[in-house]
C-alpha positions as CSV (number, residue, x, y, z in Angstrom):
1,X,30.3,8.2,-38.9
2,X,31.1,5.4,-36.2
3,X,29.3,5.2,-33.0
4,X,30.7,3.9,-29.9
5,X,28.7,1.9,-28.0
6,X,26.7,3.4,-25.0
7,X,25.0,2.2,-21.6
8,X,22.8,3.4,-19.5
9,X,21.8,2.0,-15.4
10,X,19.0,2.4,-13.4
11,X,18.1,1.0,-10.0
12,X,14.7,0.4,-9.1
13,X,12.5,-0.1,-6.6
14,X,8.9,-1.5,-7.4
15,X,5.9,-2.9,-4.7
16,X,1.9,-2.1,-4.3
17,X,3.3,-0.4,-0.4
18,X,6.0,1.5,-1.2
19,X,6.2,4.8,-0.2
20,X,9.4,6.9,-1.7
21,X,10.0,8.9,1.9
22,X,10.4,5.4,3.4
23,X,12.9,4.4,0.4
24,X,14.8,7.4,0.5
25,X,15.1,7.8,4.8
26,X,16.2,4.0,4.6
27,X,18.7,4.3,1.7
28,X,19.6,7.3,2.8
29,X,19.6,8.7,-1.0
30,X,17.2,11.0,-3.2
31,X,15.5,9.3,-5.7
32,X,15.8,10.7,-9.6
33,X,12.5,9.8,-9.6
34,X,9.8,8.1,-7.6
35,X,6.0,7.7,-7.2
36,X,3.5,5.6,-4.7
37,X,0.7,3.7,-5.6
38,X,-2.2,5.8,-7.0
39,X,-0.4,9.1,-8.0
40,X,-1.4,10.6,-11.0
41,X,1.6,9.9,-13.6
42,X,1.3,12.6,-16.4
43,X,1.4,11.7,-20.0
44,X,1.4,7.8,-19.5
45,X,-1.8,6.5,-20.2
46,X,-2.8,4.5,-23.3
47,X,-4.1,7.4,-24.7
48,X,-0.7,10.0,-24.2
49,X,-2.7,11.5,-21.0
50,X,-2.0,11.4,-17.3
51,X,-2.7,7.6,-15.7
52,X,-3.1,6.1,-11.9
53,X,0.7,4.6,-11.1
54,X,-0.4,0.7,-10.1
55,X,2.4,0.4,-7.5
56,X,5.1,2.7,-6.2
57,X,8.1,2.9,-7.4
58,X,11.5,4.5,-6.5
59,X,14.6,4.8,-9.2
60,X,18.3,6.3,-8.8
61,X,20.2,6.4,-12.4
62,X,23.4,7.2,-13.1
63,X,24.9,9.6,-16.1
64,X,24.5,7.6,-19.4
65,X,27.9,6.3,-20.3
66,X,29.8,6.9,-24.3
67,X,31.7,4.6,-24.5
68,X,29.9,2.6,-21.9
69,X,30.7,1.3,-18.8
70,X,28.4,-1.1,-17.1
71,X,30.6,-1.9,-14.3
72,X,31.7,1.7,-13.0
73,X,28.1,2.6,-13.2
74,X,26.6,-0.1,-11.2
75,X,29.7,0.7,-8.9
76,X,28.7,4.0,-8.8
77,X,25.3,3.3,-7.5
78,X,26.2,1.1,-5.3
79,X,29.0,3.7,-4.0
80,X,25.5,5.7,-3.1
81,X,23.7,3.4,-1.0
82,X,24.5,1.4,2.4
83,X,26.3,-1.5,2.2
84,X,24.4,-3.1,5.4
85,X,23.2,-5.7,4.5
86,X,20.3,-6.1,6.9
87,X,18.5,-2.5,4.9
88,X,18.6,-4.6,1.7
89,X,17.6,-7.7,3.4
90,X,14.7,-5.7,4.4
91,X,13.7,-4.3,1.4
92,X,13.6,-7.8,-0.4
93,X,10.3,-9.7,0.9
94,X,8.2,-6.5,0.4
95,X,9.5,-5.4,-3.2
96,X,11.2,-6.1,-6.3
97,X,14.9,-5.0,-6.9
98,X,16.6,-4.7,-10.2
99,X,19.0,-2.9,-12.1
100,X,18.1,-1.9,-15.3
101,X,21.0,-1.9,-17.6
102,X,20.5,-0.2,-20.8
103,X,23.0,-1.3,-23.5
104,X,23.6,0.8,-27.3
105,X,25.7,-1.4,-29.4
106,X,27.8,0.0,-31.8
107,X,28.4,-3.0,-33.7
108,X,26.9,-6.3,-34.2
109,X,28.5,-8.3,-31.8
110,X,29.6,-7.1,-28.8
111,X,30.6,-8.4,-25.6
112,X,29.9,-7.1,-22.0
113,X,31.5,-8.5,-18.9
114,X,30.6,-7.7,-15.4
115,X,33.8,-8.5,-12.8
116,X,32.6,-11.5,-10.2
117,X,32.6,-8.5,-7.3
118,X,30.2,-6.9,-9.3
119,X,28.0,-9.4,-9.6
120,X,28.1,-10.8,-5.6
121,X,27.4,-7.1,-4.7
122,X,24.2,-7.2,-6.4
123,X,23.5,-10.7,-5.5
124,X,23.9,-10.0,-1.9
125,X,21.5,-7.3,-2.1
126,X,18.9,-9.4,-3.6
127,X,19.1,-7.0,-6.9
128,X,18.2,-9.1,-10.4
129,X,20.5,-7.6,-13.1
130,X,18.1,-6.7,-16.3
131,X,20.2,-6.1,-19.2
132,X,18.1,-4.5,-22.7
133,X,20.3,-4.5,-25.6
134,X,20.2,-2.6,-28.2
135,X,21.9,-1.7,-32.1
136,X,22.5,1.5,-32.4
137,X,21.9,2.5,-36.2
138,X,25.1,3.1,-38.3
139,X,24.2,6.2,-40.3
């Protein structure tokens, strides 16, 4: 059986004084997930129990993508979110942006390209592209 390749993307939001209300009010989106600074995280601790989270954090993901898709899913998050400028200038001294791009090859050697748009559109907003690839087994 053959496997296409797959991708996942996240956006996320990281920093000691974030508070997700704030996130969400300026973003103007609901977060798939989020936490502040000393909320009890269940099941994360060395140990499989709950832990304190060390920062907050805010994330929006996208549906995982067979066969994938980087570029329509980091469009599509950014299709969620202002395009002002000035918010994501904002957000950039105070906390650390990425997108987390999760990518299940199907073969050996693959090759992803992101278009040059793409790429200024995260760069204007100050988001660092993380990419974690992966080989997806061939049984």
């Amino acid at each position: 059986m053959t496997h296409q390749s797959e991708s996942t993307v996240t956006l996320r939001i990281f920093g000691e004084t974030l508070v997700p209300s704030e996130i969400e009010g300026l973003l103007g989106v609901t977060a798939t997930d989020s936490y502040a600074k000393g909320d009890v995280l269940p099941g994360r601790g060395k140990d499989g129990g709950p832990r304190l989270a060390r920062q907050g954090m805010w994330r929006i993901e996208v549906e995982r993508s067979e066969p994938a898709d980087l570029d329509s899913q980091i469009r599509a998050i950014l299709n969620l979110l202002p395009s002002d400028l000035a918010i994501w200038s904002s957000l950039d001294p105070k906390f650390q942006l990425d997108l987390f791009c999760g990518f299940f090859m199907s073969e050996g050697n693959e090759v992803i390209a992101l278009p040059s748009e793409t790429l200024t559109a995260l760069a204007d907003r100050s988001i660092e592209l993380v990419l974690d690839i992966y080989q997806l087994s061939s049984d």
